[in-house]
N, CA, C and O atoms as a Maestro MAE file, in Angstrom:
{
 s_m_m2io_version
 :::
 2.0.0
}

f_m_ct {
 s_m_title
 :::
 protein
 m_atom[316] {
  # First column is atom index #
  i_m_mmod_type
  r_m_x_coord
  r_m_y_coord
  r_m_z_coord
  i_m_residue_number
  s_m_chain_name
  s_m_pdb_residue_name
  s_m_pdb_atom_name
  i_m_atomic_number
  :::
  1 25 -128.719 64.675 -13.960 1 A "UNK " " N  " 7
  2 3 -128.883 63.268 -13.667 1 A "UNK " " CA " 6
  3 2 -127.856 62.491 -14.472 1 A "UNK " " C  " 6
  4 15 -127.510 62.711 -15.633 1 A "UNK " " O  " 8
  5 25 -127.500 61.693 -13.778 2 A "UNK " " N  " 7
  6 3 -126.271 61.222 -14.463 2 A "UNK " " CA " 6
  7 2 -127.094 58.769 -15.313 2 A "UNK " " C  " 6
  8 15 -127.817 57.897 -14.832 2 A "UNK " " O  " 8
  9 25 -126.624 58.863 -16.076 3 A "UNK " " N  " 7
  10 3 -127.247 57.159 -16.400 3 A "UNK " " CA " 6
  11 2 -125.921 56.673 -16.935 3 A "UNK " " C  " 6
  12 15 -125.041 57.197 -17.618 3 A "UNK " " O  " 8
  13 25 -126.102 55.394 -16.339 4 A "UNK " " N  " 7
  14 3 -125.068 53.939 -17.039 4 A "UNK " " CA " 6
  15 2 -125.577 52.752 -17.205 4 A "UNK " " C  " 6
  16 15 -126.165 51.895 -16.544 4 A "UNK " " O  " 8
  17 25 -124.946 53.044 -18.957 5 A "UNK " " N  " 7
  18 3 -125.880 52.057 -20.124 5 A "UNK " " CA " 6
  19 2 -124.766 50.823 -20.204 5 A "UNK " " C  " 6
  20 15 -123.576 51.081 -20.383 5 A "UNK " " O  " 8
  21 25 -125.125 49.817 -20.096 6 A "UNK " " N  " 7
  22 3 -124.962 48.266 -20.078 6 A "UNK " " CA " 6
  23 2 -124.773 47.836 -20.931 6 A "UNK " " C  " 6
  24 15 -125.421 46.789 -20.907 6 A "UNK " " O  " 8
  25 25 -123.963 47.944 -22.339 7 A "UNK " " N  " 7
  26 3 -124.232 47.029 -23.711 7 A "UNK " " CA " 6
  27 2 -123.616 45.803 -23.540 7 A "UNK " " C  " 6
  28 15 -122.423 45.722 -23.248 7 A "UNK " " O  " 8
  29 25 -124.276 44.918 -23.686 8 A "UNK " " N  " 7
  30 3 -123.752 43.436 -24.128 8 A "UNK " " CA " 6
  31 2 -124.354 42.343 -25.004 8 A "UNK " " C  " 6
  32 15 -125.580 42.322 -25.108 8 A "UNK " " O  " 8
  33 25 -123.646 41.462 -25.625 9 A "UNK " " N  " 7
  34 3 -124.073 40.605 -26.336 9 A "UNK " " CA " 6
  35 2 -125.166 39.957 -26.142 9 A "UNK " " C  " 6
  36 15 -125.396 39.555 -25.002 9 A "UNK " " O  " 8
  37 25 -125.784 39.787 -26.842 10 A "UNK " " N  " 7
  38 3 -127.123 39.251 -26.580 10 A "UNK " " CA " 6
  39 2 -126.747 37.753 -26.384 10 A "UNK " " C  " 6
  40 15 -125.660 37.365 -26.813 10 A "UNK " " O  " 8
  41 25 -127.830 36.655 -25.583 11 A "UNK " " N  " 7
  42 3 -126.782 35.225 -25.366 11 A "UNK " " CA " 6
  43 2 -127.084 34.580 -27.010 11 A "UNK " " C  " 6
  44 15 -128.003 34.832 -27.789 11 A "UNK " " O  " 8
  45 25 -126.121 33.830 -27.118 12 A "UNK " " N  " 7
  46 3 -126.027 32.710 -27.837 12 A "UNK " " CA " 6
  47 2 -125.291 33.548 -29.170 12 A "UNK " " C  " 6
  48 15 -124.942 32.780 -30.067 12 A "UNK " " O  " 8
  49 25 -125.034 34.882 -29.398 13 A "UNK " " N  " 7
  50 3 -124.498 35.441 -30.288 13 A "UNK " " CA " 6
  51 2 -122.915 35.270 -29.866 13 A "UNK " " C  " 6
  52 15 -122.620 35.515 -28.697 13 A "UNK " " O  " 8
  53 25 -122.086 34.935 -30.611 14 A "UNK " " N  " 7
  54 3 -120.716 34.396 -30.717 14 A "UNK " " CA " 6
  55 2 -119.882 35.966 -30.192 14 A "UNK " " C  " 6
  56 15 -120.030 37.078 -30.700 14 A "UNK " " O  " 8
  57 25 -118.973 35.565 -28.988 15 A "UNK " " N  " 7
  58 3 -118.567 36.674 -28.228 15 A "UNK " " CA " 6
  59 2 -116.638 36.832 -28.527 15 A "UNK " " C  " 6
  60 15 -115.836 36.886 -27.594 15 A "UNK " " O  " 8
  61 25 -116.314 36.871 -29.739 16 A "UNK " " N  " 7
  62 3 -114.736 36.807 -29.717 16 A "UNK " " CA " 6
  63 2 -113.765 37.393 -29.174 16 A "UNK " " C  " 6
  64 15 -112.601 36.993 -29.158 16 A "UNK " " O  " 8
  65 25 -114.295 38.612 -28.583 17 A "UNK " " N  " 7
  66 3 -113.541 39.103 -27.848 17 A "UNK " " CA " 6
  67 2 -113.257 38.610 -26.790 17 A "UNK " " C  " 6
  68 15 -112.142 38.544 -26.272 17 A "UNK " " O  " 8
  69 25 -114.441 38.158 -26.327 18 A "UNK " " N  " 7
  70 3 -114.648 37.630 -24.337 18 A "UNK " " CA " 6
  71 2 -113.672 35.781 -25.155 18 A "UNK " " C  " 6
  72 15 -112.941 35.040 -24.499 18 A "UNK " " O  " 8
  73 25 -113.856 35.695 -25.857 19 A "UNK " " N  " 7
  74 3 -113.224 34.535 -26.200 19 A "UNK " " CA " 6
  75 2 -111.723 34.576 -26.434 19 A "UNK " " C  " 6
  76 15 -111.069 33.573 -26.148 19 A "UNK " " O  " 8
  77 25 -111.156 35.593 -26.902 20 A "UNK " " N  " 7
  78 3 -109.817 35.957 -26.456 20 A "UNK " " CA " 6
  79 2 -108.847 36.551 -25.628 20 A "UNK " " C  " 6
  80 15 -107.640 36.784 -25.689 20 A "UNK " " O  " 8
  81 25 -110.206 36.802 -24.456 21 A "UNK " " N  " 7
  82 3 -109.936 37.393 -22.963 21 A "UNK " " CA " 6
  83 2 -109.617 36.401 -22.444 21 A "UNK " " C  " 6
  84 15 -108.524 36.258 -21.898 21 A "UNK " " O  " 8
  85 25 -110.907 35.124 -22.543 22 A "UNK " " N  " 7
  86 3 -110.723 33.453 -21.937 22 A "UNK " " CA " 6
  87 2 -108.959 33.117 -21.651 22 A "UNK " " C  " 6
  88 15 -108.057 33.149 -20.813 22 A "UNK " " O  " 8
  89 25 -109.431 32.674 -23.538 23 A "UNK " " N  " 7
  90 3 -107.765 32.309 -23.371 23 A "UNK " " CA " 6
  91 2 -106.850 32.708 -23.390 23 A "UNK " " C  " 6
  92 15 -105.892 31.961 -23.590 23 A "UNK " " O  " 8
  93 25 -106.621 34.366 -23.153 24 A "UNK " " N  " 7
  94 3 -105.732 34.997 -22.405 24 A "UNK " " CA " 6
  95 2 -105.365 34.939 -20.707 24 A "UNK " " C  " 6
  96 15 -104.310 35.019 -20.078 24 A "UNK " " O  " 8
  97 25 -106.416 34.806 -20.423 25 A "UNK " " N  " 7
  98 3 -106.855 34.740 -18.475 25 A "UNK " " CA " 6
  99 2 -105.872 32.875 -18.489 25 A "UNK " " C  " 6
  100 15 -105.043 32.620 -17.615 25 A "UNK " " O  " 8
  101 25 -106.125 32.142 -19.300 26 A "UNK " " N  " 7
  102 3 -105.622 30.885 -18.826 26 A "UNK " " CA " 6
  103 2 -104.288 30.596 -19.133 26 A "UNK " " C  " 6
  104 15 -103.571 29.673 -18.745 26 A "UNK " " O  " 8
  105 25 -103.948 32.047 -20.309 27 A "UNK " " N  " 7
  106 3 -102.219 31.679 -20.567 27 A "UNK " " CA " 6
  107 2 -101.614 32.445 -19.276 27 A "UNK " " C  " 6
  108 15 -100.537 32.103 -18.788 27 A "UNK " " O  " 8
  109 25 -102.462 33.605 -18.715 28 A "UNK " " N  " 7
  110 3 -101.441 34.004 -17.241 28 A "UNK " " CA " 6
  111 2 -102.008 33.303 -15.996 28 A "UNK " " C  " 6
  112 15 -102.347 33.910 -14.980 28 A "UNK " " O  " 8
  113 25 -102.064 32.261 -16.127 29 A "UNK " " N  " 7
  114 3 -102.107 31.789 -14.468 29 A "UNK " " CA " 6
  115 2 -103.703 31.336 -14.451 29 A "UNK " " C  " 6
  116 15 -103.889 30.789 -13.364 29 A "UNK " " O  " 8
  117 25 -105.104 31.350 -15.341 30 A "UNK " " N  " 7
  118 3 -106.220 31.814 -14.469 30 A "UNK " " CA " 6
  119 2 -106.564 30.551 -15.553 30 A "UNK " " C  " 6
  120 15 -106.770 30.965 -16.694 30 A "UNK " " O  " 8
  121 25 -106.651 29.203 -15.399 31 A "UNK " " N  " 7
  122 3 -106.890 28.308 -16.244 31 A "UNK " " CA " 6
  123 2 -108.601 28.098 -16.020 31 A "UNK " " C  " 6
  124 15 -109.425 27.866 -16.905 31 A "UNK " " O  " 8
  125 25 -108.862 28.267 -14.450 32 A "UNK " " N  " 7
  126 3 -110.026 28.528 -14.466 32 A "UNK " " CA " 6
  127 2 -111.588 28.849 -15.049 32 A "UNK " " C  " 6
  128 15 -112.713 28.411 -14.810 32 A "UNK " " O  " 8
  129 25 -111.022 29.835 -15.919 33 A "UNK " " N  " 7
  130 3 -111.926 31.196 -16.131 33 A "UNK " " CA " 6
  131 2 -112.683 30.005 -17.460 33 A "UNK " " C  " 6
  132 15 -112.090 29.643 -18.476 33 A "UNK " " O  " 8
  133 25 -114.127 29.591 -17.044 34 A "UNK " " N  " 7
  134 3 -114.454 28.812 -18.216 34 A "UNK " " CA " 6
  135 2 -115.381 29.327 -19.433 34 A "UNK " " C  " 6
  136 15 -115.583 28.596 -20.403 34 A "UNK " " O  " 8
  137 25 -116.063 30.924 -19.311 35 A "UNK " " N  " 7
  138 3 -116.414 31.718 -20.234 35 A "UNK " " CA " 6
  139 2 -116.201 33.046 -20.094 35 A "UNK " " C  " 6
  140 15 -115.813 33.295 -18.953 35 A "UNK " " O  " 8
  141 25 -116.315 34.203 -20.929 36 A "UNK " " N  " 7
  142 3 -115.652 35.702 -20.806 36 A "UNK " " CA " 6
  143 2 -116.734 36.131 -21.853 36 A "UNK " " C  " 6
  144 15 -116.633 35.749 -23.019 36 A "UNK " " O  " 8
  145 25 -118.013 37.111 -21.339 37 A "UNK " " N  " 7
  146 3 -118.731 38.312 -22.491 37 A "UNK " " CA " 6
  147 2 -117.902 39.332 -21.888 37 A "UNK " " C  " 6
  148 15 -117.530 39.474 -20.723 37 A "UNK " " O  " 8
  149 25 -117.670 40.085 -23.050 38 A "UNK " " N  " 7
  150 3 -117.170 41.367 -22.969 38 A "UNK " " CA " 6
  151 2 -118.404 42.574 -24.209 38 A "UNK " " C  " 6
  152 15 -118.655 42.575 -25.414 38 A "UNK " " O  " 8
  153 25 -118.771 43.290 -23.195 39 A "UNK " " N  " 7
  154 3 -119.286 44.725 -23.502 39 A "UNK " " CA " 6
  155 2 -119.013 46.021 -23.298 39 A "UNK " " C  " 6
  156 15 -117.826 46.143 -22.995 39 A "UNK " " O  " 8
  157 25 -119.415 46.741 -23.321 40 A "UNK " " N  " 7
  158 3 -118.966 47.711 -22.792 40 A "UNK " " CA " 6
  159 2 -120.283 49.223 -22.440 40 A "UNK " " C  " 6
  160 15 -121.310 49.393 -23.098 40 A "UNK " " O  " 8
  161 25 -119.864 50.019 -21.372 41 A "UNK " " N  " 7
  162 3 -120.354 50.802 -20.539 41 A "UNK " " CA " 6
  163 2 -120.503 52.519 -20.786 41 A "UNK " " C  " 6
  164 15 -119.418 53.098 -20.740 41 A "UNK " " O  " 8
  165 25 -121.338 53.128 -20.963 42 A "UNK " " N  " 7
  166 3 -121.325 54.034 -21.600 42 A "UNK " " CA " 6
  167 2 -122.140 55.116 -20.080 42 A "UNK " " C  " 6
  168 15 -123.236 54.885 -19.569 42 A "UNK " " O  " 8
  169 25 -121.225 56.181 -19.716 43 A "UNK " " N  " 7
  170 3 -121.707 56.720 -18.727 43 A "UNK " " CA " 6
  171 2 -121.663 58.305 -19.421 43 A "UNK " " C  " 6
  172 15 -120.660 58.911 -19.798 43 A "UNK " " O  " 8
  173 25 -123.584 58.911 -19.468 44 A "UNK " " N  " 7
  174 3 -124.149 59.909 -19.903 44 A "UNK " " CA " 6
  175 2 -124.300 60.730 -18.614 44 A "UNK " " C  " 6
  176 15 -124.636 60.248 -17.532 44 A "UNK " " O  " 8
  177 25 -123.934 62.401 -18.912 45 A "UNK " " N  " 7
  178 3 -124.621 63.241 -17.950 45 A "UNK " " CA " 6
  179 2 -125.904 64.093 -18.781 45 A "UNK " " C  " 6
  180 15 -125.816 64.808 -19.779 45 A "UNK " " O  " 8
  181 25 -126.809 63.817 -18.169 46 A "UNK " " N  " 7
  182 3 -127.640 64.437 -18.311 46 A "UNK " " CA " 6
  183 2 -128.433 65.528 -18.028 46 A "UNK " " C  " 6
  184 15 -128.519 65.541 -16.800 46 A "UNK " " O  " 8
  185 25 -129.256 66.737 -18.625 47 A "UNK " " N  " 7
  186 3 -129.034 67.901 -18.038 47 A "UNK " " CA " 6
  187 2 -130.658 67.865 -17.009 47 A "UNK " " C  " 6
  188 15 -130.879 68.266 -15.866 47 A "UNK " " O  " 8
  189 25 -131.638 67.138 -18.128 48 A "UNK " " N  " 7
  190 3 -132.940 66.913 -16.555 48 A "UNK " " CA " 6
  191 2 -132.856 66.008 -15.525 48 A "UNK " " C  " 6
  192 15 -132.349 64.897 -15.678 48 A "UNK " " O  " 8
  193 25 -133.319 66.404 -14.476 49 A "UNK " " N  " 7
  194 3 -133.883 66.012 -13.383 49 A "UNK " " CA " 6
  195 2 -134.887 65.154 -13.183 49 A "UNK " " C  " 6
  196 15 -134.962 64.548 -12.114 49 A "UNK " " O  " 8
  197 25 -135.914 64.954 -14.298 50 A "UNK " " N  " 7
  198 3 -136.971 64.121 -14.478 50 A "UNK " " CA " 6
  199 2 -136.632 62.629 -14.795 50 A "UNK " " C  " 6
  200 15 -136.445 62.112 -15.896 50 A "UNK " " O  " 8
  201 25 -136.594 61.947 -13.284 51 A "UNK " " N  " 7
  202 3 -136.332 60.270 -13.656 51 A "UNK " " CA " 6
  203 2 -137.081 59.675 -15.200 51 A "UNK " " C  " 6
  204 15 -136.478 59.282 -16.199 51 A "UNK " " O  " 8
  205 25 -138.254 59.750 -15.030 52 A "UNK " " N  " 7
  206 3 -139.012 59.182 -16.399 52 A "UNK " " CA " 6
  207 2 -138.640 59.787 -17.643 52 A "UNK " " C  " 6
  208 15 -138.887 59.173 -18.680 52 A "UNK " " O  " 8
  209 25 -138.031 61.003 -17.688 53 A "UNK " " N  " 7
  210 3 -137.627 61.560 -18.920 53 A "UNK " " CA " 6
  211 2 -136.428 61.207 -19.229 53 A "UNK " " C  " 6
  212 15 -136.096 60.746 -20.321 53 A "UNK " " O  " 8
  213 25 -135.633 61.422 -18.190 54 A "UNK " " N  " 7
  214 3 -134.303 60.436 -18.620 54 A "UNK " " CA " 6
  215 2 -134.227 59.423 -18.914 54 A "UNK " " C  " 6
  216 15 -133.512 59.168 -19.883 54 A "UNK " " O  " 8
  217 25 -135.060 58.141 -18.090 55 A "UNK " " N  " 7
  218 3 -135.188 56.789 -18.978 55 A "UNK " " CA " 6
  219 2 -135.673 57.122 -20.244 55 A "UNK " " C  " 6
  220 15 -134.950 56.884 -21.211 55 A "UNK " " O  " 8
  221 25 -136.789 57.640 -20.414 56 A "UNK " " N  " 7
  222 3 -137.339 57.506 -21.955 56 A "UNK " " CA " 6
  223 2 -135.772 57.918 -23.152 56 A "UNK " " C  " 6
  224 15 -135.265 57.309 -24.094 56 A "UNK " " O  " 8
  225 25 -135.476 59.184 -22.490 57 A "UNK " " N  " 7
  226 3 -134.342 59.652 -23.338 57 A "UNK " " CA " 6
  227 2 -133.142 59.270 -23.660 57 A "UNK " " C  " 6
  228 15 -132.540 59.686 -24.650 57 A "UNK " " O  " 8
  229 25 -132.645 58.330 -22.730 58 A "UNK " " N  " 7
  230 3 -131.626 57.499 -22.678 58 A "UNK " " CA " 6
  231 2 -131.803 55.902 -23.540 58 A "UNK " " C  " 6
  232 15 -130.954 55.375 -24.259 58 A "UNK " " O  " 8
  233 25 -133.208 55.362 -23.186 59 A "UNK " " N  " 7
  234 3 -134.161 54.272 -24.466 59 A "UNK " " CA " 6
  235 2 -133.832 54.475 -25.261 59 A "UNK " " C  " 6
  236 15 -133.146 53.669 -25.889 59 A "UNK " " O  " 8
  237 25 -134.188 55.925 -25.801 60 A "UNK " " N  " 7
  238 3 -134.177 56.499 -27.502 60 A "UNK " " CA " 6
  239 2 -132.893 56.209 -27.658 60 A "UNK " " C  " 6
  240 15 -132.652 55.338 -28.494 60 A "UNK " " O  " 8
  241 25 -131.707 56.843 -26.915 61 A "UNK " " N  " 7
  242 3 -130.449 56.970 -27.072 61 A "UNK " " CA " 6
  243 2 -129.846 55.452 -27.887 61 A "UNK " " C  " 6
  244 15 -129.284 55.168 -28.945 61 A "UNK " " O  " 8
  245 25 -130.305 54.810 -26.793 62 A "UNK " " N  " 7
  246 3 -129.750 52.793 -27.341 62 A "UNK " " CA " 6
  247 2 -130.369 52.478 -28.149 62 A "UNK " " C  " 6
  248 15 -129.585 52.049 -28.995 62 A "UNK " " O  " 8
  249 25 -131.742 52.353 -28.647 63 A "UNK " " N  " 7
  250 3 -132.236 52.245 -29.505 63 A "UNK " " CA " 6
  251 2 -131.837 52.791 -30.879 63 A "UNK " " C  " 6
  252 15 -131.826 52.207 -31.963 63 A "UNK " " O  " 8
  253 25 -131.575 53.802 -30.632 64 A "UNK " " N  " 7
  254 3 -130.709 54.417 -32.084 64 A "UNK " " CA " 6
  255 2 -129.596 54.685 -32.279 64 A "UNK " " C  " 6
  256 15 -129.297 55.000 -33.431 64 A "UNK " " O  " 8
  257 25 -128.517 54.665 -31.207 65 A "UNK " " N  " 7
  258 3 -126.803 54.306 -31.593 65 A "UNK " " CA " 6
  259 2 -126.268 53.883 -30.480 65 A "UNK " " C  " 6
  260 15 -125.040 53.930 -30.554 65 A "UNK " " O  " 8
  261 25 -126.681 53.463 -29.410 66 A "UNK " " N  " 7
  262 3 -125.981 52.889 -28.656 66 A "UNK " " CA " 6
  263 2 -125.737 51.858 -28.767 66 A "UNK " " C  " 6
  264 15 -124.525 51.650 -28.806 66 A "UNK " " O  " 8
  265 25 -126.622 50.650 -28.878 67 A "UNK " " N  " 7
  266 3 -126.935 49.600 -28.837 67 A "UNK " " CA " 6
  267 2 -127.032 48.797 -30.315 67 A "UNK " " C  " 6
  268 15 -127.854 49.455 -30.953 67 A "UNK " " O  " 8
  269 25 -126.697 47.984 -30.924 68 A "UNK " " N  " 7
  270 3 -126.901 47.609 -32.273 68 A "UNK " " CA " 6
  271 2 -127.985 45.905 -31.771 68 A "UNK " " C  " 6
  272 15 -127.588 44.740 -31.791 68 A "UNK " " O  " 8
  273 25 -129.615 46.542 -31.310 69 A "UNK " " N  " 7
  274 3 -130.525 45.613 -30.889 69 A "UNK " " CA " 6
  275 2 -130.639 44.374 -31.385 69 A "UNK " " C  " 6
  276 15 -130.860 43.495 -30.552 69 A "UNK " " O  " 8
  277 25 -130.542 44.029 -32.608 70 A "UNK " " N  " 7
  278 3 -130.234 42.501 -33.263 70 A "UNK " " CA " 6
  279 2 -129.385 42.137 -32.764 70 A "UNK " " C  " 6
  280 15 -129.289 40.988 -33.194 70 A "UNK " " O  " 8
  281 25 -128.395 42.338 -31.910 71 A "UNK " " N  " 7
  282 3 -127.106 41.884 -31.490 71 A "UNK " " CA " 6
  283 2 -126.927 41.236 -30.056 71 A "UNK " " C  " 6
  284 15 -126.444 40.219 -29.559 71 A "UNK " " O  " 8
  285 25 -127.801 42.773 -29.539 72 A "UNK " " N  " 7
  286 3 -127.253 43.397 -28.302 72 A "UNK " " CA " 6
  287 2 -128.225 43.658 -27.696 72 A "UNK " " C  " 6
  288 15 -129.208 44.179 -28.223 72 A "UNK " " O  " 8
  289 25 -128.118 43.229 -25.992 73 A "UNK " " N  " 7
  290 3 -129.185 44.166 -25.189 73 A "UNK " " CA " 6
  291 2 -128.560 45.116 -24.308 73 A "UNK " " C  " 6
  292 15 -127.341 45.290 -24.317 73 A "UNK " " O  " 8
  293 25 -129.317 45.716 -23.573 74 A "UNK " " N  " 7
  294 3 -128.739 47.137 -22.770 74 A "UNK " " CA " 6
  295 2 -129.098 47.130 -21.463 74 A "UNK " " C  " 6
  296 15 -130.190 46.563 -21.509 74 A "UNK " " O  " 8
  297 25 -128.888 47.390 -20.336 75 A "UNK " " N  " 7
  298 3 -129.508 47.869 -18.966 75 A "UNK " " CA " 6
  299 2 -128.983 49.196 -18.766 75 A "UNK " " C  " 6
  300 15 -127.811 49.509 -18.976 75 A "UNK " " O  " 8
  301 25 -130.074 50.121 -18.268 76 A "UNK " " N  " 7
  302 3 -130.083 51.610 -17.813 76 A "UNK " " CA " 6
  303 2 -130.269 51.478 -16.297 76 A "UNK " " C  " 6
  304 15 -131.059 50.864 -15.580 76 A "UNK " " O  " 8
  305 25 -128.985 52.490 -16.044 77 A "UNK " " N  " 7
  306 3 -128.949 52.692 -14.387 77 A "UNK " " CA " 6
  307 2 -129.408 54.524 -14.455 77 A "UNK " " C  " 6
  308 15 -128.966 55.232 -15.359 77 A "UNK " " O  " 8
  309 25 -130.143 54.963 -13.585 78 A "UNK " " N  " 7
  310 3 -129.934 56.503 -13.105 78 A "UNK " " CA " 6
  311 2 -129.623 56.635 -11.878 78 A "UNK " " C  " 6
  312 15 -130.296 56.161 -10.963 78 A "UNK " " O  " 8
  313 25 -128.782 57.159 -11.758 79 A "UNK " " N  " 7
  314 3 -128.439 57.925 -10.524 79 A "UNK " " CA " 6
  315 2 -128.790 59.827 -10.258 79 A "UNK " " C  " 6
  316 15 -128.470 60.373 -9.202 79 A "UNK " " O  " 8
  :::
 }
 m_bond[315] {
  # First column is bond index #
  i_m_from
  i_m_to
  i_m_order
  :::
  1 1 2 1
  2 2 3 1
  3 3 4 2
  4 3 5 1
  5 5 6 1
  6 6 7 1
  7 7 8 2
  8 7 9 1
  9 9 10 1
  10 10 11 1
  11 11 12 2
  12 11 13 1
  13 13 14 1
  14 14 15 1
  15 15 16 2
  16 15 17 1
  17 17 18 1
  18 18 19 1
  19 19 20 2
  20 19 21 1
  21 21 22 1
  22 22 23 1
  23 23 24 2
  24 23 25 1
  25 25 26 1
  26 26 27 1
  27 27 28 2
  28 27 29 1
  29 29 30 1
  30 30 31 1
  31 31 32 2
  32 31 33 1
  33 33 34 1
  34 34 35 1
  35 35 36 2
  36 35 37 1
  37 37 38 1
  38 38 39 1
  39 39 40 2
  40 39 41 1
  41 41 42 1
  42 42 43 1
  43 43 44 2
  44 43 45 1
  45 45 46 1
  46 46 47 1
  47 47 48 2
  48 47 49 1
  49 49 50 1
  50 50 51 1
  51 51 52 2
  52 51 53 1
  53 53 54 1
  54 54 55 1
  55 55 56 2
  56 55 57 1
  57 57 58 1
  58 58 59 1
  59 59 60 2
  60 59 61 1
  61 61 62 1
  62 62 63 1
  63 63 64 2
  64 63 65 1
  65 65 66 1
  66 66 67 1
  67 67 68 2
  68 67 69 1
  69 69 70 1
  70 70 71 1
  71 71 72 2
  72 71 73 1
  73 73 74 1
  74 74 75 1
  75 75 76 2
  76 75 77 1
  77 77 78 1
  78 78 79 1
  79 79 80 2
  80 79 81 1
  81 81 82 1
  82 82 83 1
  83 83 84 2
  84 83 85 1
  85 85 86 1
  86 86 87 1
  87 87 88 2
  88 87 89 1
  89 89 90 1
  90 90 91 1
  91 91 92 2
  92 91 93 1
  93 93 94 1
  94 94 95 1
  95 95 96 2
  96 95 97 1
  97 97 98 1
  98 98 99 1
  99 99 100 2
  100 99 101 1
  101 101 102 1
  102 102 103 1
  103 103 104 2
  104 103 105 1
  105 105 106 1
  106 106 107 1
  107 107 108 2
  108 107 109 1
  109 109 110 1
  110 110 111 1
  111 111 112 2
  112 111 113 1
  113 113 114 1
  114 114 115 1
  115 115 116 2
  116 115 117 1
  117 117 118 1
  118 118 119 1
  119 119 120 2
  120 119 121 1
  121 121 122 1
  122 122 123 1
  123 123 124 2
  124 123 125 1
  125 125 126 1
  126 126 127 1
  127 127 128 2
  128 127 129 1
  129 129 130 1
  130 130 131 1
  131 131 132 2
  132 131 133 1
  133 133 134 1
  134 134 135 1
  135 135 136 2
  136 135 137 1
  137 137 138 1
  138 138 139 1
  139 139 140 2
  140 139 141 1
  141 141 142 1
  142 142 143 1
  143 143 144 2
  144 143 145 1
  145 145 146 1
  146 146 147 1
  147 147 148 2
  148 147 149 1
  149 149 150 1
  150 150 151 1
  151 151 152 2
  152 151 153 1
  153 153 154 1
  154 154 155 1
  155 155 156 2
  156 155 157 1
  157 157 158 1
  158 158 159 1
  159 159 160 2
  160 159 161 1
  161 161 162 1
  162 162 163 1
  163 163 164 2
  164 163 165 1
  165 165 166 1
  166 166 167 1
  167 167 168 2
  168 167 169 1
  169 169 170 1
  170 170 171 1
  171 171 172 2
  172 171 173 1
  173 173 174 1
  174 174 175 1
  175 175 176 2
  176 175 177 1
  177 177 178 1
  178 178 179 1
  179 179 180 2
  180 179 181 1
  181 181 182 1
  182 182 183 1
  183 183 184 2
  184 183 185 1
  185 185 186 1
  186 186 187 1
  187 187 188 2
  188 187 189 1
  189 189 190 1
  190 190 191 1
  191 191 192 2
  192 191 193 1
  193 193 194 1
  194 194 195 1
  195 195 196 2
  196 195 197 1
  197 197 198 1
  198 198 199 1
  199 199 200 2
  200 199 201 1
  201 201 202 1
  202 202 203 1
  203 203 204 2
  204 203 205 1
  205 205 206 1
  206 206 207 1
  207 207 208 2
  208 207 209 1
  209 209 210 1
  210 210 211 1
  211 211 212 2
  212 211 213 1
  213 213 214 1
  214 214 215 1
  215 215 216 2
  216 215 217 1
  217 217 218 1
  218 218 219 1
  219 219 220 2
  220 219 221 1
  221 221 222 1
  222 222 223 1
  223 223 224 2
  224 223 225 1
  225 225 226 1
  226 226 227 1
  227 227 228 2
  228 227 229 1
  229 229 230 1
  230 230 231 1
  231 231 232 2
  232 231 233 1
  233 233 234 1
  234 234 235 1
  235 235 236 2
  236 235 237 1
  237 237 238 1
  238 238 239 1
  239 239 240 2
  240 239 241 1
  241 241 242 1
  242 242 243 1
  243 243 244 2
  244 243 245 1
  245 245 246 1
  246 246 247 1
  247 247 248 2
  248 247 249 1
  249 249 250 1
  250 250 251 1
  251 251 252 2
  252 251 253 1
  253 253 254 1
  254 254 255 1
  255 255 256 2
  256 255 257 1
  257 257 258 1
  258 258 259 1
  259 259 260 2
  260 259 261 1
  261 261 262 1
  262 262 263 1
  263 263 264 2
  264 263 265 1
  265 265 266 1
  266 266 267 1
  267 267 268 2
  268 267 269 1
  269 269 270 1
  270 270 271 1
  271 271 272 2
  272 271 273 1
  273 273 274 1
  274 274 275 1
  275 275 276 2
  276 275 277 1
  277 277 278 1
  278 278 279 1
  279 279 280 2
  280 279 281 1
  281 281 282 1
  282 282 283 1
  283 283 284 2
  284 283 285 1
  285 285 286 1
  286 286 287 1
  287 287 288 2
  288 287 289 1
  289 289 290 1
  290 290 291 1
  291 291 292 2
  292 291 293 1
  293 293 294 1
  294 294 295 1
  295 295 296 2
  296 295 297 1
  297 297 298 1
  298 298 299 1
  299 299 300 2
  300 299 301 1
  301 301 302 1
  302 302 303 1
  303 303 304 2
  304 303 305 1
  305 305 306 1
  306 306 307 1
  307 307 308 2
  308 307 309 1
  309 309 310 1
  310 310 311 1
  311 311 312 2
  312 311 313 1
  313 313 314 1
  314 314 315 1
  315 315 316 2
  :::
 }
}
């Protein structure tokens, strides 16, 4: 079973990266672009088959180094 984990800033926590994406996007052409979070995507293969065991196991996973939870929240996809 394969899962893709979602990390991103939690709101209202100060995003500097997505803030120097911004005003990068408006120095090439994209003056537009009026906010930027940037996170990033973490794609696990997994060796069970058991939907509920993989969520639980993949939880544990963010909960203890994926994710830094005071910060950050997560969304889990399985495929």
């Amino acid at each position: 079973m394969k899962a893709r984990v979602t990390v991103m800033l939690k709101d209202g926590v100060l995003d500097p990266q997505g803030e120097a994406v911004r005003h990068a996007l408006g120095a090439v052409g994209f003056p537009g672009v009026e906010a930027v979070r940037q996170g990033k995507v973490i794609e696990i293969d997994l060796a069970t088959t058991d939907r509920a065991e993989a969520e639980a196991e993949v939880k544990a996973m963010c909960e203890k180094l994926l994710a830094n939870t005071v910060i950050e929240k997560y969304t889990i996809e399985l495929a």
